[in-house]
C-alpha positions in Angstrom: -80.5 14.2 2.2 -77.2 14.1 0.3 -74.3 14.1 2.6 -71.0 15.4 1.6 -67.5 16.2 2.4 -65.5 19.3 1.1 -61.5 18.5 1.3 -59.1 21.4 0.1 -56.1 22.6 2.1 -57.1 26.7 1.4 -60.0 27.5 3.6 -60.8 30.3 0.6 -61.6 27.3 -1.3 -63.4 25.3 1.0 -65.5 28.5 2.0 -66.8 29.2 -1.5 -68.0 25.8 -1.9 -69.9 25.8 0.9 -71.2 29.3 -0.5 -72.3 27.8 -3.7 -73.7 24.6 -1.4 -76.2 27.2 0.5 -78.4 27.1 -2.1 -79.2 23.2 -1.9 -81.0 22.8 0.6 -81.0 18.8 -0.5 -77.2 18.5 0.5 -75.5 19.1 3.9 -71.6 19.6 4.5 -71.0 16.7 7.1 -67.2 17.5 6.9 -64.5 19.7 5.6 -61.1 18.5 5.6 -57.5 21.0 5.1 -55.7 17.7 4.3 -55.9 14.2 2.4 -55.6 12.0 6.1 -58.3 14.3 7.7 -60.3 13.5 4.4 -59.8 9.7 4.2 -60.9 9.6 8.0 -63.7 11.8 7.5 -64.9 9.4 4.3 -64.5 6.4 6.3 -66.6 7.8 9.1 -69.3 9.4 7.4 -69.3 7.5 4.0 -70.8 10.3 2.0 -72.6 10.6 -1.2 -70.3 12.8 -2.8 -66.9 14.6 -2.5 -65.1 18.1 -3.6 -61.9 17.2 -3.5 -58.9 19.3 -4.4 -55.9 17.5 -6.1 -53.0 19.3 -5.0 -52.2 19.3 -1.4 -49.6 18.8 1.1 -48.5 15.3 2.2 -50.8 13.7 0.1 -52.6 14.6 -3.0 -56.0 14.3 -3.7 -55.6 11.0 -6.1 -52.9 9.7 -3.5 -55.8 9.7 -1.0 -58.4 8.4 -3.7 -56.0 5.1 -3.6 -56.1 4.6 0.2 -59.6 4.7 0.3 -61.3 1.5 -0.1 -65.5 2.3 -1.3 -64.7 5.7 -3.4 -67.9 8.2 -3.5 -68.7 10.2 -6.2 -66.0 13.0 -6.9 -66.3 16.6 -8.1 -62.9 17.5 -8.3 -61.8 21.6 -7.8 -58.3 22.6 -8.3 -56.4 25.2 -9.9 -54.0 22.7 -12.0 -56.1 21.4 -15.4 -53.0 20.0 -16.5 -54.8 17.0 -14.2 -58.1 17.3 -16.0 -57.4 14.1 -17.7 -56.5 12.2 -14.6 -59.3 13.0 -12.8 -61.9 12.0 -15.4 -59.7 9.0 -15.7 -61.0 7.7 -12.1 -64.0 8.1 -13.3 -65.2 11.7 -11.2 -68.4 13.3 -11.8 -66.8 16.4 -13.2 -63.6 18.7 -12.7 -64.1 22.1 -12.1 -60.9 24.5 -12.5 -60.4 27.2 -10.0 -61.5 30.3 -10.3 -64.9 28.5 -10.5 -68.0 30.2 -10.8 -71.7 29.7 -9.7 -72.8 28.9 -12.8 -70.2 26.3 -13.3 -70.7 25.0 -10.2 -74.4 24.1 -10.9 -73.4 22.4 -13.3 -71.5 20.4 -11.6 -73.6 19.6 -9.3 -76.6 18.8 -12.0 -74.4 16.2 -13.4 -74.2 14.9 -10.0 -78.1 14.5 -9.6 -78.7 13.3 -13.0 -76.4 10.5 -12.2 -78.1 6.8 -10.8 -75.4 6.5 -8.1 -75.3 2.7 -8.4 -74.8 3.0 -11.7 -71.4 5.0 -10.8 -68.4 2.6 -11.8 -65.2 3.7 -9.8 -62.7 1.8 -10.9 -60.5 0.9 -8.0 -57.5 -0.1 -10.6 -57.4 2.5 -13.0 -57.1 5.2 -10.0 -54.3 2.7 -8.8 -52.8 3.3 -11.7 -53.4 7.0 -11.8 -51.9 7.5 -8.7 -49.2 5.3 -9.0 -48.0 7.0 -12.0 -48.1 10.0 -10.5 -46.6 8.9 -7.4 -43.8 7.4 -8.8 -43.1 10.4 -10.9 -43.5 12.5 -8.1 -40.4 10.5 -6.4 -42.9 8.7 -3.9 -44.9 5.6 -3.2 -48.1 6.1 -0.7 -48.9 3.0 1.0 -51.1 1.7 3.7 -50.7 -0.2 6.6 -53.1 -1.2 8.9 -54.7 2.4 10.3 -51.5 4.1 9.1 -50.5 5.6 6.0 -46.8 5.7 5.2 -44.9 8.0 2.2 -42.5 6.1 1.1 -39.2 7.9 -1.1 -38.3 5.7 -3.8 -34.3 6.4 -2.9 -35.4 4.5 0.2 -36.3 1.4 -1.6 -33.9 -1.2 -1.3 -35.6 -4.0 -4.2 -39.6 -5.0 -4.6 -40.7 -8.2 -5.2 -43.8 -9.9 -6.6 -45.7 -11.4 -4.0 -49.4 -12.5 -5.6 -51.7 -9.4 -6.4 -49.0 -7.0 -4.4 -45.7 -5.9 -4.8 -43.3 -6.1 -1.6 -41.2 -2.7 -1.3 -38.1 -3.6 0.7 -36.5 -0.3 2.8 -34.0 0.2 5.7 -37.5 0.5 7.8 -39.4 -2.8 6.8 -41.0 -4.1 4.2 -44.5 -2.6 2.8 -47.1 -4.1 0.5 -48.2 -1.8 -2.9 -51.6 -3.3 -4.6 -49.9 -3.2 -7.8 -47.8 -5.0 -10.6 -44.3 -5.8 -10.8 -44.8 -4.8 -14.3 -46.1 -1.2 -13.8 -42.9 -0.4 -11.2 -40.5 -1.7 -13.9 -42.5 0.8 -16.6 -42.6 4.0 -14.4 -39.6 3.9 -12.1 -36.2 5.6 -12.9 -34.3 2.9 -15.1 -31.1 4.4 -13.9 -31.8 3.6 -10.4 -33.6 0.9 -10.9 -33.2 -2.4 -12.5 -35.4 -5.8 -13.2 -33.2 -8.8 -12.9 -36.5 -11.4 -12.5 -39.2 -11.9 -13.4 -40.0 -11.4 -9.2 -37.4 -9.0 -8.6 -36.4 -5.1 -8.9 -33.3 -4.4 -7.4 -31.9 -0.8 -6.9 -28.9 -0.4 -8.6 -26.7 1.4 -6.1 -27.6 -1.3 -3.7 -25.7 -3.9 -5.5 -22.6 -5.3 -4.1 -21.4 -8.0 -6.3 -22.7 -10.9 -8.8 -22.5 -13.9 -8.1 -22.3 -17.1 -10.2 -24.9 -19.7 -9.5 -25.3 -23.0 -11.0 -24.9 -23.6 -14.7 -25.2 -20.7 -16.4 -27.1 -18.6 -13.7 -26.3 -15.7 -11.3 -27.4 -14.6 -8.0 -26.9 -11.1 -7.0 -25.5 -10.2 -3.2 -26.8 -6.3 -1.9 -25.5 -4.4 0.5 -27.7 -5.6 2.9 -26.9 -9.2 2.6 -29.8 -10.2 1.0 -29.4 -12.5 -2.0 -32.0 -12.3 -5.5 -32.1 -14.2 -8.3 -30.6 -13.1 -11.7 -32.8 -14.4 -14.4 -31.1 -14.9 -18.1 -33.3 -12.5 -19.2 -32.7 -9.8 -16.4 -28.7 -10.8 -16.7 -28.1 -8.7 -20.0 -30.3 -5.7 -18.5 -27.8 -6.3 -15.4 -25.1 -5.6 -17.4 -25.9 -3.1 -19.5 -26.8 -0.7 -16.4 -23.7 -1.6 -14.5 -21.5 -1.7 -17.5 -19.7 -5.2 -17.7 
């Protein structure tokens, strides 16, 4: 038996799946989620074989919630926005089907599905990072987890991220949260006129600079708001200028 969840935040939607899904008799609905938390609790409980799963949705998408989940099952995605067609076959899904789907279409989907060896079904856990990053960041937002909990996190909160290993630190007013991803990709996708690399460790946000300060020979240190102190690399010191204009 083929267990599977259905997660889409319109119950229309989530009703005509499990329309199309009565004539299987080989796969049973263990789940259906209106949201992407209910959904990554309902994968982590049931850990099914495969996964309708609608991209746009309220307080987290569909690829936000693809990121939090650590063993990704096999996705059919269903959503009414193909400009995310490529993104989806990106993480590797089974297939994308664009609402108003029919039950042709859906068959097909679902062959694809049984024609594929499961094992041999490579889910790349970075290049979804990536997907949903992008989108994230784009989107003004940076989904993280921590611990049980999963935290949306407004990039006008964030203070400066720092390199720490395999993660990036995001520093806020709340606390400090850790993002499996590269300093490098934040510096590429974040606003570059709120945001600023000084180091090769360090993103600062511009408006939470207070003053540069000189530090040993020819280096700098830069003082935020907060108190905190970063390094100015020689490097970052002639992006530093250039945004704030000296």
């Amino acid at each position: 038996m083929i267990n599977a969840i259905i997660i889409d935040d319109e119950p229309l939607a989530r009703s005509i799946v499990l329309e199309y899904l009565s004539s299987y008799s080989n796969i049973n609905v263990v789940a259906e989620c209106g949201n992407g938390f209910d959904g990554l609790k309902a994968i982590q409980e049931f850990t099914p074989d495969l996964v309708f799963l609608d991209i746009q949705m309220p307080k987290i998408t569909g690829f936000e919630m693809l990121e939090l989940t650590e063993s990704i099952p096999p996705i059919i995605f269903t959503t009414a926005f193909d400009e995310f067609a490529i993104k989806a076959f990106e993480t590797n899904a089974i297939d994308y089907l664009l609402k108003p789907f029919d039950q042709e279409r859906f068959n097909k989907a679902i062959d694809k599905f049984l024609a594929y060896n499961t094992s041999n079904i490579k889910t790349k856990k970075e290049a979804i990072t990536n997907t949903i990053t992008t989108n994230s960041v784009k989107t003004e937002r940076i989904v993280v987890k921590t611990g049980n909990k999963i935290r949306v996190i407004s990039i006008y909160d964030i203070h400066v991220l720092s390199a720490e290993g395999d993660y990036v630190n995001i520093h806020t007013a709340d606390g400090n949260f850790l993002k499996n991803q590269t300093l490098a990709f934040f510096e590429e996708n974040l606003n570059s006129s709120l945001f600023v690399r000084v180091h090769r460790s360090y993103i600062v946000k511009i408006n939470q600079i207070n003053k540069i300060e000189p530090y040993e020979k020819e280096g700098h240190i830069l003082v935020l708001k907060t108190g905190e102190k970063i390094p100015v690399s020689k490097t970052g010191y002639p992006k530093l200028k250039a945004v704030l204009g000296i």
